[in-house]
N, C-alpha and C positions, 0 to 999 in steps of 0.2 A: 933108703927106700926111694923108689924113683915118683916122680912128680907126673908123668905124663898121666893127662886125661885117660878114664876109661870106657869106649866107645859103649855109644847104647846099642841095646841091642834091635836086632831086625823089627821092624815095623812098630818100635815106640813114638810115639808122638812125636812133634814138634814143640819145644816146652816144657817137655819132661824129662830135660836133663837131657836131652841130646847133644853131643856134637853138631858145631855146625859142621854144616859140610853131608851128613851122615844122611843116605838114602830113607825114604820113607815113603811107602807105597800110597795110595791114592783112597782112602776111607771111605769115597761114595762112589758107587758103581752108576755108568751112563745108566741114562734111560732110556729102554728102549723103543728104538724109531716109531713112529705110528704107522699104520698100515693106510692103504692110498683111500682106501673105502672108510679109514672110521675120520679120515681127513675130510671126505666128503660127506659125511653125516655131520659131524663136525660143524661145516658151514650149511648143510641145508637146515641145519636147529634155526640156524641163527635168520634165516628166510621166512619170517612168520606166514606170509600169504601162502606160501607152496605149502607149509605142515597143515594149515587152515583147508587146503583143497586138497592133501592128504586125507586127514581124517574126517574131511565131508564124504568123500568118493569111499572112504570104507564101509560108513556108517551106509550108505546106500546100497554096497554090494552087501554088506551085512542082513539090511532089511529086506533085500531082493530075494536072499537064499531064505530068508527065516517067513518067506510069504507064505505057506504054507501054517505055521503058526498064528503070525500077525496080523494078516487078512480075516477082516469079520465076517466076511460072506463067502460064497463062491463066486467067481471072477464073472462064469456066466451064466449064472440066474438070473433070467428074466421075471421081472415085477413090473405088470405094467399099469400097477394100481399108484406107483412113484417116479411116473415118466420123469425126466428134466426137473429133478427137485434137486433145489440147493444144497449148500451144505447146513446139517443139522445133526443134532446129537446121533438120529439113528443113522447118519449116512456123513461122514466128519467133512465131506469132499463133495457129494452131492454124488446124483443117477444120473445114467444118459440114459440116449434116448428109447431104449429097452428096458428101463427100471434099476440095469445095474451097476452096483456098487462101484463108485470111481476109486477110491482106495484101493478095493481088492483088485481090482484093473492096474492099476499102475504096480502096485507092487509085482502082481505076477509078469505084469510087461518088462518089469526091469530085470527081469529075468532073462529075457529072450535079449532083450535090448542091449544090454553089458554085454552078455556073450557072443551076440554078434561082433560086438567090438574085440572082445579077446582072442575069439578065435581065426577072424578075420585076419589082425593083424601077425598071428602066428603064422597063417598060412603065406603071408605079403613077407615077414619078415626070413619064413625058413628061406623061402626060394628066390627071395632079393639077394639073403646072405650068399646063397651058393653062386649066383648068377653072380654080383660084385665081385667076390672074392676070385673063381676062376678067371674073368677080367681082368681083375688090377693086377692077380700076378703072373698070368702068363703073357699079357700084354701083346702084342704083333697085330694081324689079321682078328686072328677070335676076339679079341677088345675091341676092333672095332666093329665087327659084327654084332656082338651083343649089345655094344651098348645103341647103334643103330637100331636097331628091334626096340630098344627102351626106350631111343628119342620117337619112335612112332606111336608110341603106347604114351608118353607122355604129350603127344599133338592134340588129341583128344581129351576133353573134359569131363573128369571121375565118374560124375553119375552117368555121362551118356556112356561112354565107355563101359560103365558095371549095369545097364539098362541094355546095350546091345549082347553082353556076353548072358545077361536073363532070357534074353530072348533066343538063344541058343538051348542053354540049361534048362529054364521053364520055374516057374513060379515057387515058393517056399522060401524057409528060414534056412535050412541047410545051402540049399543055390545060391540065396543071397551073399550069406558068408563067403562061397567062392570066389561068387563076382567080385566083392566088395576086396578079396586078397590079392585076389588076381590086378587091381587096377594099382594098388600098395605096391607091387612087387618094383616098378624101375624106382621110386621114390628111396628105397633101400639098396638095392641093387647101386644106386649111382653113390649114395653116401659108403658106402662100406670098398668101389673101388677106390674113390677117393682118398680113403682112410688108407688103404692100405700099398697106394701109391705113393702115399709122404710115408711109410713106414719099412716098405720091402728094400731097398736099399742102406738101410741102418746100420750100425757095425754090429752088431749082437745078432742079424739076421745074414750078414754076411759073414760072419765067423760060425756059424750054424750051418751054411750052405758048405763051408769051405771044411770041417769036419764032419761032413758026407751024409747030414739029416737030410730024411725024404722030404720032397716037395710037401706031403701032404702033413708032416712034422712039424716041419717049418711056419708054413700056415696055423696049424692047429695051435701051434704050443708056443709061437715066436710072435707070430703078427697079429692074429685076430681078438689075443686077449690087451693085446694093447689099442687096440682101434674100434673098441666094446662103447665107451664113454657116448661119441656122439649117436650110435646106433641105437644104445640106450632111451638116451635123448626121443630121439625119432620115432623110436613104437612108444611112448608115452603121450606125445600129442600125435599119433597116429591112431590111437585108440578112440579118442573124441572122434576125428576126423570119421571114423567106421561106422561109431556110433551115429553121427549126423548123416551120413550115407546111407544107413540103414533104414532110419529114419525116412529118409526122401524116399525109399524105395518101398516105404512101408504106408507113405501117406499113395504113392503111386499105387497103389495095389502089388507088387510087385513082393511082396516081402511075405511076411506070417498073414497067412486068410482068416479071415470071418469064422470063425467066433471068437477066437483064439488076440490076447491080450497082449498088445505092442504100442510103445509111446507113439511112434509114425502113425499105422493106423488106425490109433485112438484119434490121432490128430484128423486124419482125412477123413473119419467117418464123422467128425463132429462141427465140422464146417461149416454142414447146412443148418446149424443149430446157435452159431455165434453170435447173431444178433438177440435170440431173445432166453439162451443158457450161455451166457459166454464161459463159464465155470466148464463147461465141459471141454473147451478146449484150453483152458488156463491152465489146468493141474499139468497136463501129461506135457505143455511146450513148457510150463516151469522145468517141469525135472530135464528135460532134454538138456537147457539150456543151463539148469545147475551142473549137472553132469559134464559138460561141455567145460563148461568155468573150471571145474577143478579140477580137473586134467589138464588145462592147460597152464592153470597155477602151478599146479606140483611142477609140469615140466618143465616152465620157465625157469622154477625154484632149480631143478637138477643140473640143469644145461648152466646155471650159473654156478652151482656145488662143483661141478666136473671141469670147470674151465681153469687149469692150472696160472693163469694168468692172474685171481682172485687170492691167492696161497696165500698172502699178506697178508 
């Protein structure tokens, strides 16, 4: 009988009687990679302050939509049997100076007030994107024409700039919004060519160009989803930004009119009444300025989640 060992078979242990020497396939399978977003969730967990001005700014849009519900009054009914009363069980926040309820004012204001910020920034960010993006990659003459146009638009300071284009448009919540985009547009415009000036040259965009994808492919599908991060960034503390802009145009008269409930012109109507109802103007510059805080929280929190230099 012969003496020669007899090999184990395929994919038996190490230890159980193997040869050495004898192949043995690999028993735990990798894990798979994380994706670039649960990376950035990831570390914005670990941001307590940005998740803190997360879910403050929810809970405010949350209470903003459910005004309707959670408002004990109507926003404008006048009582003028409870001029300039404090806060107290019937009234949690207190009256101004027509009787009504500051609660149900601020809630239905934050209504108009957010959405001037959201919508605002959507109309600043659609047409920054397009305006950057045709800049940084077709670059020559039209890159510098546009972004000329954008250094003169940024000469000008936000609120006079979105106060001269009211004064074209004309008064309201919808013009406001416009103005308040229209002044946002170079602030994105400049950041997205940028972005895509450190990116258009890349080798994954030049082996894209070089197997005959359209310019507007290229863009679409090569560059702009990688130069998303800081844009990101930018309409999140641009948001605030809208908001406080709105605001200023709101205590200017320039914004939502009379009757109609806005944190700005709650503020400007209650001016004349600071020294002896200071309450009436405390509620609506609190929330502005909560408002304000955690938008700029969260962003600070994202701009540090998105910064691949942090990955450690």
């Amino acid at each position: 009988m012969s003496s020669e060992p007899i090999p184990a078979p395929a994919g038996a242990p190490l230890g159980s009687g193997a040869a050495p020497g004898s192949t043995v396939p690999a028993l735990v399978a990798e894990a798979p990679e994380e994706s670039l977003w649960g990376q950035v969730w990831k570390r914005l967990r670990r941001h307590r302050l940005a998740v803190a001005g997360l879910v403050v700014f929810v809970l405010l849009v949350t209470a903003s939509v459910a005004a309707p519900v959670l408002a004990p009054y109507n926003p404008d009914a006048n009582d003028y049997t409870v001029q300039l009363q404090g806060p107290s069980r019937a009234h949690w926040l207190g009256t101004d100076d027509f009787g009504r309820d500051i609660l149900s004012r601020i809630l239905w204001g934050g209504r108009r007030s957010l959405s001037v910020g959201v919508v605002a920034v959507a109309i600043g960010l659609g047409l920054g994107l397009v305006v950057g993006a045709v800049s940084g990659y077709a670059g020559g003459w039209l890159d510098n024409l546009l972004m000329r146009i954008m250094d003169i638009l940024l000469a000008f300071p936000s609120v006079l700039l979105a106060i001269a284009v009211m004064s074209i448009l004309g008064r309201g919540l919808g013009k406001a919004m416009i103005a308040i985009g229209i002044v946002a547009i170079p602030h994105y415009a400049r950041i997205v060519r940028a972005s895509i000036l450190s990116i258009r040259e890349s080798d994954y965009v030049v082996a894209a160009r070089a197997g005959g994808a359209s310019h507007f492919r290229i863009l679409t599908r090569h560059i702009l989803p990688n130069a998303m991060a800081p844009i990101i960034v930018r309409a999140t503390l641009g948001t605030s930004e809208a908001i406080l802009e709105a605001a200023a145009l709101g205590f200017l008269g320039l914004g939502v009119q009379p009757p109609d409930a806005e944190w700005g012109a709650m503020l400007a109507r209650a001016q004349e009444y600071i020294r002896v109802a200071p309450h009436v103007t405390a509620f609506p510059g609190l929330m502005i300025t909560l408002t304000v805080l955690c938008l700029n929280l969260f962003g600070d929190g994202l701009r540090d989640a998105l910064d691949p230099r942090l990955k450690a």
